[in-house]
N, C-alpha and C positions, 0 to 999 in steps of 0.2 A: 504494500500500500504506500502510495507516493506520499502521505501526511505523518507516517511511522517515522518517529525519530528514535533510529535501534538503542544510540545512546541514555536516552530517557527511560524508552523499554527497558533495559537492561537495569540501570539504577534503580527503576520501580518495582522489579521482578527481584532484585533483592532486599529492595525494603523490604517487601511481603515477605519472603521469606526469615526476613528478622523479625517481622512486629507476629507471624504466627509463631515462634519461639517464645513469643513473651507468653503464652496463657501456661503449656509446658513451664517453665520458669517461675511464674505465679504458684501454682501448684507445689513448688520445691520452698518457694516463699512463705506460703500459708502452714504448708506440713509440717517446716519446724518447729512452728508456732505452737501447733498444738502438742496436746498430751501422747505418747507415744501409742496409747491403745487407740486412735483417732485418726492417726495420718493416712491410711489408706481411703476412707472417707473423705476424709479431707481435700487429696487429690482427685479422686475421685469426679471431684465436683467441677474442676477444672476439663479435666477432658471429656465428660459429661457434654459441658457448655459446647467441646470443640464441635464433638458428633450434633447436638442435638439444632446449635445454630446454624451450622451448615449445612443442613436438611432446612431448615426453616427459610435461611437466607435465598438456596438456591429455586424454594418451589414458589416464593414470594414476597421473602423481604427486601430485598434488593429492590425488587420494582417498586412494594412501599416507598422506600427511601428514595428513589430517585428516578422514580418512571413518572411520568407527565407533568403537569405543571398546574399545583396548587398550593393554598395558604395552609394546609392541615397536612394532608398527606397524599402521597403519589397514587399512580393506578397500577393496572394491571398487565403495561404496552411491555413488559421485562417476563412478567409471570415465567417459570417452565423455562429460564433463560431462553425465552422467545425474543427474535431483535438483539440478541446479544450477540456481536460477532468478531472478529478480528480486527472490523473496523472502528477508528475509534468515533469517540462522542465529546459535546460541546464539555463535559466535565473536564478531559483531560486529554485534548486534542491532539499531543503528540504519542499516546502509548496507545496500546489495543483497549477497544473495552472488554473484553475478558480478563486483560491484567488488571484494568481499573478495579473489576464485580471483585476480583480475589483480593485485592488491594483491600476495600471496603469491607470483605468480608471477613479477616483478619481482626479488623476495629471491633465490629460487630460480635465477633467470637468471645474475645476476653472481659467484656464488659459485664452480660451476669456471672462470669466467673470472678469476678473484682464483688460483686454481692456478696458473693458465697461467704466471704470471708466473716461478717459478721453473724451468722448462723451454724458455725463452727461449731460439732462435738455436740447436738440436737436434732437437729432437721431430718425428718423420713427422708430417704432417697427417692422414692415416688414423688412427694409432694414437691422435692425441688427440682425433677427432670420437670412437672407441669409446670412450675414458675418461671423457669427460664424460658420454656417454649409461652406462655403466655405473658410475661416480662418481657422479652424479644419484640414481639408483635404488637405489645399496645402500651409500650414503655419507650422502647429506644428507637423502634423504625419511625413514628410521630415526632421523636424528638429531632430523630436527624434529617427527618426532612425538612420541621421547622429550621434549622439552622445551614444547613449544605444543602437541600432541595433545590430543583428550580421554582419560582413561586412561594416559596416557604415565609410565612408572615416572620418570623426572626430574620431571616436571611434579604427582606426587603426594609430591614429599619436597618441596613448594615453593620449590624453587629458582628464583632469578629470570633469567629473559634477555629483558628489554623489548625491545631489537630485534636479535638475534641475536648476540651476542657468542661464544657455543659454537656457536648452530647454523650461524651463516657466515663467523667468520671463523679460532675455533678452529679445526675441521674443514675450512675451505679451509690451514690455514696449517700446519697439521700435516701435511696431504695433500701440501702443496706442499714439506716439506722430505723427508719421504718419494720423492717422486716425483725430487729434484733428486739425491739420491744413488741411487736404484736408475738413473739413465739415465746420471751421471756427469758431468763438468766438461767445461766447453768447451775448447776449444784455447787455449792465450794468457788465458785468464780474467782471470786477473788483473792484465793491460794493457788490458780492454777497459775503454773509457770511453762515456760516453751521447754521442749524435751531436748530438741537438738538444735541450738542456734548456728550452727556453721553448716548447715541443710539450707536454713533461711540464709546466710550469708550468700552460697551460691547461687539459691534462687536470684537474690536482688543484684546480682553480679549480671547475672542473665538476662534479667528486664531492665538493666542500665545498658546493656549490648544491645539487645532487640531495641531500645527506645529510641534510639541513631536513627532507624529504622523506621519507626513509629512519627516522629517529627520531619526528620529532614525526606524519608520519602514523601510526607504528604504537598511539597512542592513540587510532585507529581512532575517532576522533571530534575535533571542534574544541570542545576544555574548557580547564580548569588544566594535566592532565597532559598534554597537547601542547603547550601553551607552556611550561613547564616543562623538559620536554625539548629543545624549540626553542635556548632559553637556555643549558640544558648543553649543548646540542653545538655551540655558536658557543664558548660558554669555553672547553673543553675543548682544542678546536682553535685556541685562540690560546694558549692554557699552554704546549701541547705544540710548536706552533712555534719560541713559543720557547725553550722549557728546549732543547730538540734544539737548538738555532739557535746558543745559549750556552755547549753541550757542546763545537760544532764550533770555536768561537771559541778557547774555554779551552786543548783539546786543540791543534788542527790550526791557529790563528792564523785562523784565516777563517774568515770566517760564507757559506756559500758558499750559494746559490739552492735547489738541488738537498736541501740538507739540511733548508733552510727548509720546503719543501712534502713532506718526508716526512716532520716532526714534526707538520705538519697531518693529514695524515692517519694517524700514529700515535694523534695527539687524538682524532679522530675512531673508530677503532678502540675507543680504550679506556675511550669513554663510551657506547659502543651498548648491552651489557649494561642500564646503569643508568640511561639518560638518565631514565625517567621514575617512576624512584624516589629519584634524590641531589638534594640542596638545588644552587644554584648554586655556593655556598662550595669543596661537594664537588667536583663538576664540574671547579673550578680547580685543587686538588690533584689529582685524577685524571689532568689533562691534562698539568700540571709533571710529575708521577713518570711518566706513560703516555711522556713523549717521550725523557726520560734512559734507560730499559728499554728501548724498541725502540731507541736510540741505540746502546747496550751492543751487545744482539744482533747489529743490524746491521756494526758495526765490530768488535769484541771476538770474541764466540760464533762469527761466522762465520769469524771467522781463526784463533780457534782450534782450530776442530774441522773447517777447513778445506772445507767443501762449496761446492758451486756454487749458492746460490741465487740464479740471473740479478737477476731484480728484487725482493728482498729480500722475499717474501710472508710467506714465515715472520714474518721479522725484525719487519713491521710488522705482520700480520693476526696471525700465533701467540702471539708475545709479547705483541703490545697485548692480544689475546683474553683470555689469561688473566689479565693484570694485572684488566681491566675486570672478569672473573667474580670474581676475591679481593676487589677493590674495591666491588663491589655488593653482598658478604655486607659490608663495613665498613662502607660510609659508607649504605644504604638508611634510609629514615626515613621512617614512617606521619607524618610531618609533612607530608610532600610526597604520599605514596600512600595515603589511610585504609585502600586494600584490603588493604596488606601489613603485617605484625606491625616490620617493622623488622629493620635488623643490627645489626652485634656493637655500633657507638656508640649503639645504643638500648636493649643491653642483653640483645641477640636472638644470644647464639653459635650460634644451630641451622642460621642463615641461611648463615654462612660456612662452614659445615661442608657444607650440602647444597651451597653452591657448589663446592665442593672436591670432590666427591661426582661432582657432573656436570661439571667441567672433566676431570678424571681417565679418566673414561670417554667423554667425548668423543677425547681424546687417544686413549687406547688403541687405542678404537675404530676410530678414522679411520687411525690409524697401519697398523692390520695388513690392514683391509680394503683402504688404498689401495695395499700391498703388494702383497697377495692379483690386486690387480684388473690391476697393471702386470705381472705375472707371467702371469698367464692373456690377458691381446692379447699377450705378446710370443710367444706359443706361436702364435699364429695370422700375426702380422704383425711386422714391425722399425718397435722403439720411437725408436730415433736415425737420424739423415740417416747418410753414409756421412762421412768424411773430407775428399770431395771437396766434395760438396750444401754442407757447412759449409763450405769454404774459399770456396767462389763464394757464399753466401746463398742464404739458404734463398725470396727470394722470385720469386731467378732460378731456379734449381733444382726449387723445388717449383708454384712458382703460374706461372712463364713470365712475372713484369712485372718491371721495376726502378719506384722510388719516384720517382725525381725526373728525368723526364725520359728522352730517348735517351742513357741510359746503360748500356752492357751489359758482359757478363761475357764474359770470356773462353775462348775452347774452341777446340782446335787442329783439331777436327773439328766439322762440322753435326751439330746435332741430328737425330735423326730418329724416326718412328712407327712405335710397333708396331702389329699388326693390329687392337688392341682400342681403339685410340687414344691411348694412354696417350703419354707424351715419353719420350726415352732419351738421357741427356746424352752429347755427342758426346763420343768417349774423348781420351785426352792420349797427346800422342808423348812419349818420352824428347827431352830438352835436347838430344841427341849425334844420334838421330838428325837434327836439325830443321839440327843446328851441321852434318852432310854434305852439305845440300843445298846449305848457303849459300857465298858466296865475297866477300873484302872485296876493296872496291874503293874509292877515288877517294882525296881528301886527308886524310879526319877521322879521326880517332885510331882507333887501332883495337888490338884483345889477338889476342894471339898465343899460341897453345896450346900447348905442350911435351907428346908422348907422348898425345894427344887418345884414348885410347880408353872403352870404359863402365866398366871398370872403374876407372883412373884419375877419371873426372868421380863418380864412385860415392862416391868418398874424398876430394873434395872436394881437388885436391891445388892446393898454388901454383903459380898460373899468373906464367909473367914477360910483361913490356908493354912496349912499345915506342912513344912517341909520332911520328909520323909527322915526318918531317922532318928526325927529332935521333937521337941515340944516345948511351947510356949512359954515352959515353967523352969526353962533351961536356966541353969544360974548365974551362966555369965548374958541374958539375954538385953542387958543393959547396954551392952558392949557390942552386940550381932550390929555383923555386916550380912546386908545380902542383897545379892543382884537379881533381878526381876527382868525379864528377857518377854518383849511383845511381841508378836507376828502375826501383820494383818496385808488388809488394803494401803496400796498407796494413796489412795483417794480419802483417807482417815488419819491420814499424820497431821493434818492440821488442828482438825480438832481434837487428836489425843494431846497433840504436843499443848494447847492450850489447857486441856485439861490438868495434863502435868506441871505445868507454870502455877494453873491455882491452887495447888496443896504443897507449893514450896519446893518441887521440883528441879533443881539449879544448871544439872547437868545431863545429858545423854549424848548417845552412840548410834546413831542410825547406820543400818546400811539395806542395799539393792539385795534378794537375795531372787533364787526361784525354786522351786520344788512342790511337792505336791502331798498329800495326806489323804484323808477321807475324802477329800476335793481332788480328786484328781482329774484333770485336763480332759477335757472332752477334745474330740476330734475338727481339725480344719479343713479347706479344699485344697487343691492346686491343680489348677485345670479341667474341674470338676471333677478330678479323684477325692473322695474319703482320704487323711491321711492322719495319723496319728502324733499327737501333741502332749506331750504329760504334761512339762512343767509349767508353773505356774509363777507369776513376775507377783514378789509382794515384799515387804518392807522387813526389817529385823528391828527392834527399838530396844535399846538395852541403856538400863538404870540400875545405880548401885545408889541405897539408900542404906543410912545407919540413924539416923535422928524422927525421919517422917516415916510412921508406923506403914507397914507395910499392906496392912488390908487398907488402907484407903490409897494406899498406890492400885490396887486392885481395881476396888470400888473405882476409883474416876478411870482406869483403862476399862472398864467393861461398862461406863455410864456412855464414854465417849463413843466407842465401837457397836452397841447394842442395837441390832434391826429386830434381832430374831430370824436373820436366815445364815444359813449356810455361806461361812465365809467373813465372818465377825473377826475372825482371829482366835489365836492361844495365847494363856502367860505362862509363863515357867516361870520359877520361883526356885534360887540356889542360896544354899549357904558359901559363905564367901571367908573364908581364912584368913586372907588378911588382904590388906592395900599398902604401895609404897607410891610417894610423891617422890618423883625423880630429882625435883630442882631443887627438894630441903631435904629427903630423907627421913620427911613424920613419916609414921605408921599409924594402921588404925585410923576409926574416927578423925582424928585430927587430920589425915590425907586426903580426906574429902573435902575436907571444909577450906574455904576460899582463903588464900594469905589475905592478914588486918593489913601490909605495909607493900 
């Protein structure tokens, strides 16, 4: 085709091939984030979006977005990628329009996967394959035709969004805080910690690569305004690195990893709007003030108004979002773009205003539709796992794998199928019945139940102990040491260890352990084989107490721990001979207790 400019084609065809690496990459992003029983879920969700919007895109979003010519939304002249051909279109006159539809469809793809992120370690996988396919289509193909359409009422008050600042990460980030309070807070939230942050470190390594990609391809040719944009979005994302990075410092005394690569990618956020309309200069103020603002959000906004957004998408796609749209009515400049009139430092206040214009109503927008959309699947389907799904992870529960190896979840019963094939997770005995079957025997320590019935274990009541060998009446009992050994849930050290702070508690010994007992590991897939799993991932908690009576070290571990099903935990209870403090050489008693000087 005599209007093909290969050199353009070629630059475009490897954007696309960068900015589709970024949802992969997001997926490595998010999965550190979470709890290790989660991550396969978690990813999950990203490649999900890849399959499910490219089925969507190709049998009709695309023409949505950019097939005819209206103020709301396109028609149906692309449908079936009908009219799509080699040749290209007034969008992007020097490449094919088939590289343009894959171009677009790349933007298209990661954006309810940029959602996903605050429904993290919750959400049915049913219910969020419907919300992206119904997210997709009356979420983001309306939104982008308002803004990049031909005819589009945003896109005719010329507002600018060079590479989708509203249309993907306002409207995912908005959706995403939406979405995190209608399904509601996880269990424990606010002791969950990310499992593997250098998983997340290379994800955002990856979406700062594809982002190259993402920005300077959408000058949909290789000129000024592609390297230009190129250039702001590498500053922007080291601004916001570090301003974020310097906040954590200031604040929190540590400059800690985790915060490092989410100022990067709030940089990135907050230069997509304008990359190829701000000078560099600008770019680097965008990115300093874009990483202090998601900083804010992220630590401040969300404490204060308390919601669950798992992996901070608002915090960094909503807030970066709009700072980037007030940013690109300020600092834009026909010095960098001839095609634009310029913003408010050019002299242009119309620019800031129409941005304000279509931030405002992207918000709005997205806020009630993605209401509207989580409202109408939960009439059809359940939006949250159960109590349980979430206590065990959701990628044992819902998908049948664990991440890292023969590691399984615990179930007092087999799983077993229903007719239609589906899984049905095997049920949970009560603690009490499980405590009738049992009978202790041989030398090792062992508790002794006063009044054993459900309704007592129900109330959590003090249990008294008795170490094997000795008794209470011992005469040096003034003087016992003895260490007290927990093993439970990971998902319960918070509130044991709180528990053991309130009865004077000072010191412990945690570790990672796995194995299996009366719980032994029910079976995972791979590749839809049955395969067998024993061991079981749970916590060791070890206390040596001489002064704080021992049944109520009990009593608060089995107050803290106590559902009444299978998988509460055990305590072992040892006599302890003696203790030495290495750096004075007390013994005894006195080795426990904290040096006065």
């Amino acid at each position: 085709m005599e209007n093909i400019n290969y050199a353009d084609t070629t630059f475009v065809f490897l954007a696309t091939i960068l900015v589709l690496l970024m949802t992969p990459a997001l997926s490595l992003f998010y999965g550190g984030m979470v709890r290790k029983k989660n991550i396969l879920s978690t990813t999950m969700h990203s490649y999900a979006a890849i399959a499910v919007v490219s089925i969507q895109w190709i049998l009709f979003g695309y023409s949505f977005v950019f097939g005819g010519y209206g103020p709301l939304i396109g028609d149906g002249s692309f449908a079936l990628l009908n009219n799509v051909s080699f040749a290209p279109i007034d969008y992007a006159p020097t490449i094919p329009h088939q590289l343009f539809l894959m171009f677009q469809l790349a933007f298209a793809v990661i954006t309810p996967a940029l959602v996903s992120g605050s429904i993290a370690e919750r959400m049915k996988f049913p219910a969020f394959l419907a919300f992206i396919l119904l997210w997709t289509t009356f979420v983001y193909d309306p939104i982008a035709h308002w803004i990049w359409g031909n005819g589009g009422w945003i896109r005719e008050l010329d507002a600018l969004d060079f590479a989708g600042g509203s249309v993907i990460h306002i409207s995912s980030g908005v959706s995403a805080l939406v979405a995190a309070i209608y399904i509601g807070k996880r269990s424990n939230h606010d002791s969950i910690k990310p499992h593997n942050i250098p998983m997340t470190m290379i994800g955002a390594g990856l979406l700062l690569f594809g982002w190259y990609g993402f920005n300077a391809g959408s000058a949909l040719a290789i000129n000024d305004i592609a390297l230009n944009a190129f250039i702001a979005t590498n500053t922007s994302a080291a601004a916001a690195g570090l301003s974020w990075m310097f906040c954590e410092w200031l604040i929190h005394k540590k400059p800690t990893a985790l915060g490092f690569v989410s100022g990067i990618v709030a940089g990135l956020v907050s230069i997509t709007p304008g990359a190829g309309f701000v000078s560099p200069f600008a770019s680097l103020m965008i990115g300093l003030i874009g990483g202090i603002v998601c900083f804010y959000g992220v630590t401040v906004l969300k404490k204060k108004f308390a919601y669950d957004d798992a992996l901070d998408a608002f915090g960094c796609h909503g807030i970066g979002g709009i700072w980037g749209g007030i940013a690109t009515g300020i600092f834009a400049t026909s010095s960098i773009n001839p095609a634009i009139e310029g913003g408010l430092l050019d002299g242009n206040i119309r620019l800031l205003v129409a941005e304000v214009i279509s931030i405002l109503a992207v918000v709005t927008y997205a806020g009630i539709v993605s209401y509207l959309l989580l409202q109408l699947i939960s009439q059809f389907m359940q939006l949250r796992v159960s109590a349980q799904e979430e206590e065990i992870g959701l990628d044992y529960a819902i998908h049948g794998e664990t991440a890292y190896g023969s590691i399984a979840v615990a179930l007092s019963e087999p799983n077993h199928s229903n007719s239609d094939g589906s899984v049905v997770l095997g049920e949970l005995r009560t603690a009490f019945q499980k405590f009738q079957e049992r009978s202790f025997t041989g030398n090792g320590p062992e508790l002794a139940f006063a009044n054993s019935n459900p309704e007592d274990l129900n109330q959590s009541v003090v249990v008294e102990y008795q170490a094997s060998g000795t008794t209470t009446a011992s005469s040096g009992a003034n003087n016992k040491i003895t260490k007290i050994e927990i093993i439970t849930n990971e998902s319960k050290f918070e509130g044991l260890k709180k528990a053991l702070n309130n009865i004077g508690i000072t010191g412990m010994t945690v570790f990672d352990v796995f194995g299996y007992g009366m719980q032994k590991g029910h079976s995972t897939y791979y590749r839809g084989v049955e395969t067998e799993a024993d061991l079981l991932p749970k916590i060791r908690v070890e206390v040596v107490v001489s002064t704080v009576p021992v049944h109520e070290v009990v009593a608060a571990a089995r107050k803290a721990l106590y559902t009444g099903n299978i998988g509460d935990g055990k305590i072992f209870i040892y006599n302890v001979e003696n203790v030495i403090r290495v750096s004075t050489g007390d013994e005894g008693k006195k080795a426990l207790e904290y040096p006065t000087e």
